[in-house]
N, C-alpha and C positions, 0 to 999 in steps of 0.2 A: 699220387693224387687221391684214390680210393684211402688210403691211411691218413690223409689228412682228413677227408670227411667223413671217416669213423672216428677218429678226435673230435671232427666238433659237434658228429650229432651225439656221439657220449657227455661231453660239454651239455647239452642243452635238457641229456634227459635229466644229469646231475643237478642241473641249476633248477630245472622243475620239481626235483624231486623235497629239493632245500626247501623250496618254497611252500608247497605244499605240507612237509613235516612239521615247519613253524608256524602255521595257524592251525594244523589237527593238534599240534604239541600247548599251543596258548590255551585252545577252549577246552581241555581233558585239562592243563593244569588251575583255569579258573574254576570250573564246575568240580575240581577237586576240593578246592576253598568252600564253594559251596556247598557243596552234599557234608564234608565233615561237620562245618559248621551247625548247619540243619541235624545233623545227624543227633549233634550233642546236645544241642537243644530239647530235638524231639525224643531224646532216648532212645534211640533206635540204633540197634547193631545192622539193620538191613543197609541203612543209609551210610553207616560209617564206614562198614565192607566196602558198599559201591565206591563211597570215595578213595579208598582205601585201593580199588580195582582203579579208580579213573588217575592215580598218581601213579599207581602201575602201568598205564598204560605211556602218561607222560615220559616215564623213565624207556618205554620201548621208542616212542620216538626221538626222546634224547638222541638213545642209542644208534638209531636209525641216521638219526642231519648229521649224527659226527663219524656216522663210520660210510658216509656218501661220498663213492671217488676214494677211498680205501684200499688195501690189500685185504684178502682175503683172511690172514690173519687177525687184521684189526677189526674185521666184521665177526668172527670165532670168539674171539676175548672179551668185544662188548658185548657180545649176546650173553655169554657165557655171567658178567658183570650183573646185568640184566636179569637176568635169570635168575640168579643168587638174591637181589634184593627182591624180586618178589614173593621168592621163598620164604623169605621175612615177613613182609608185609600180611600175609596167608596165614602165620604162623600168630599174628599178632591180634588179627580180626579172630581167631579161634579163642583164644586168651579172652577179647573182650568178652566173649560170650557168655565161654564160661562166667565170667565174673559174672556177667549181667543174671543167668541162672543161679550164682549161688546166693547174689543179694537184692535179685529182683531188676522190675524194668516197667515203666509203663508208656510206652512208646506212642507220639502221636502219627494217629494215622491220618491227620488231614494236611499235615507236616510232610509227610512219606510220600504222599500221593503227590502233591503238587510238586517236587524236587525231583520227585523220581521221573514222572512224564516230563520237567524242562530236562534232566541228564538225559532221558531217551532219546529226546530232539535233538540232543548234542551229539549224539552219538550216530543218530543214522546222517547226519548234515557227515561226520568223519569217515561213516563207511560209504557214502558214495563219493565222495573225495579219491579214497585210496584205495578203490574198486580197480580203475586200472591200471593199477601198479602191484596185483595181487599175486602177479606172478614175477614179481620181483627176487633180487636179493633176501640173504637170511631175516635181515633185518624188517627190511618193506614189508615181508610176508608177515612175519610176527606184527607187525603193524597194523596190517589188515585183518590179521586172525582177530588180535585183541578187538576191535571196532566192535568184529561181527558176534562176538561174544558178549559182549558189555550190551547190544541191543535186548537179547533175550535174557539178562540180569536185570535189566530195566524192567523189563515188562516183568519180572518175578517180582522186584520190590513193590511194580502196582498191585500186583493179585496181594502179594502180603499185605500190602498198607489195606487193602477192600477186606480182608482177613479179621486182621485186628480191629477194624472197625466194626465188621458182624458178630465177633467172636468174645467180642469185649477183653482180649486175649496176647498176652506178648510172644507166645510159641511161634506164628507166623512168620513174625519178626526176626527172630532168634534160629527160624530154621532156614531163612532165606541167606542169613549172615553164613551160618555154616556152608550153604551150597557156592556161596560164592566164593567163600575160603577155600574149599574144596575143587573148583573151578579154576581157581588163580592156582592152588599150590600143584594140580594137573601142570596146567598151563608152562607154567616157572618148569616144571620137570620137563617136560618136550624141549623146551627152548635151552635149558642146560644140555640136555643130551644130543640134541642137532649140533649143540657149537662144540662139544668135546668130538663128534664124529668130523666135524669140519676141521676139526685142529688135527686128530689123528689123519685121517686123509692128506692132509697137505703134510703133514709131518714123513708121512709114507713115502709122497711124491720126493721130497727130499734126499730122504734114504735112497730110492729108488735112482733118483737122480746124479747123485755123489757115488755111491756102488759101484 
């Protein structure tokens, strides 16, 4: 009896947990549309990072609704999946930069400001969502790390965008992008290295187990 209703409250936390990944997963992958868009408009590497961090994040909850009710291994591999693209993604907002330093940028900051306070709002609506499930699986947690990260990038894009508008200046711009690259390509590192220690671990248990 006890084993059946460990089946079904596991059941019910899985099915909340679906639920709640696909609307933190919808509004990080619309306000990804948005912020690039804006981004490219206003010329601004602050704003393209952050979208650049908010399809980062979509891909962690991908990660998360498909490896819900999973084996341990499938939670390792997608993380590990995960990880790897946003080592990309990190690697590519550096790129823009550069670029934007060697042939210039003039980034609007009333563009930045307004995009970046609506992604804020996006973002703490996602972090008290997935508050308590932060002591979740590999995945949940990277879930909730990203949220509580992407708040305080927000609030960097504003101080930039308030920058460049005193400063008359694109350096703001251009050093908020690198922090947030540097931020994500941390981040992608952690979350590669938890899911190769989770694969090694259960690979052990194995050994361990067949021995």
């Amino acid at each position: 009896m006890s084993s059946c209703c460990g089946i079904d409250t596991q059941a019910k936390l899985d099915s909340a947990q679906r639920k709640l990944l696909w609307t933190v997963l919808i509004l990080n992958a619309a306000m990804f549309f948005v912020e690039f868009i804006a981004g490219w408009i206003a010329e601004s590497s602050g704003l393209i990072a952050d979208s650049l961090d908010m399809l980062a994040d979509a891909l962690v909850y991908s990660v998360s609704l498909y490896t819900v009710g999973k084996t341990l291994r499938h939670k390792a591999n997608a993380a590990l999946l995960n990880g790897s693209l946003q080592l990309l993604l990190g690697s590519l907002v550096v790129f823009d930069v550069i670029k934007r330093i060697l042939f210039g940028s003039d980034p609007n900051a009333d563009i930045m400001l307004s995009v970046a306070f609506l992604a804020l709002v996006v973002n703490v609506i996602c972090f008290a969502m997935l508050y308590r499930f932060r002591n979740g699986d590999i995945n949940i947690r990277a879930s909730w790390i990203c949220s509580r990260n992407d708040m305080l990038l927000n609030a960097g894009v504003i101080f930039s965008a308030l920058l460049v508008s005193s400063q008359n200046a694109a350096w703001p711009d251009l050093l908020i992008a690198l922090l947030i690259a540097g931020i994500v390509l941390v981040s992608a590192l952690g979350i590669v290295r938890n899911a190769l220690q989770v694969r090694r671990g259960e690979a052990q248990q194995l050994e361990d187990c067949c021995g």
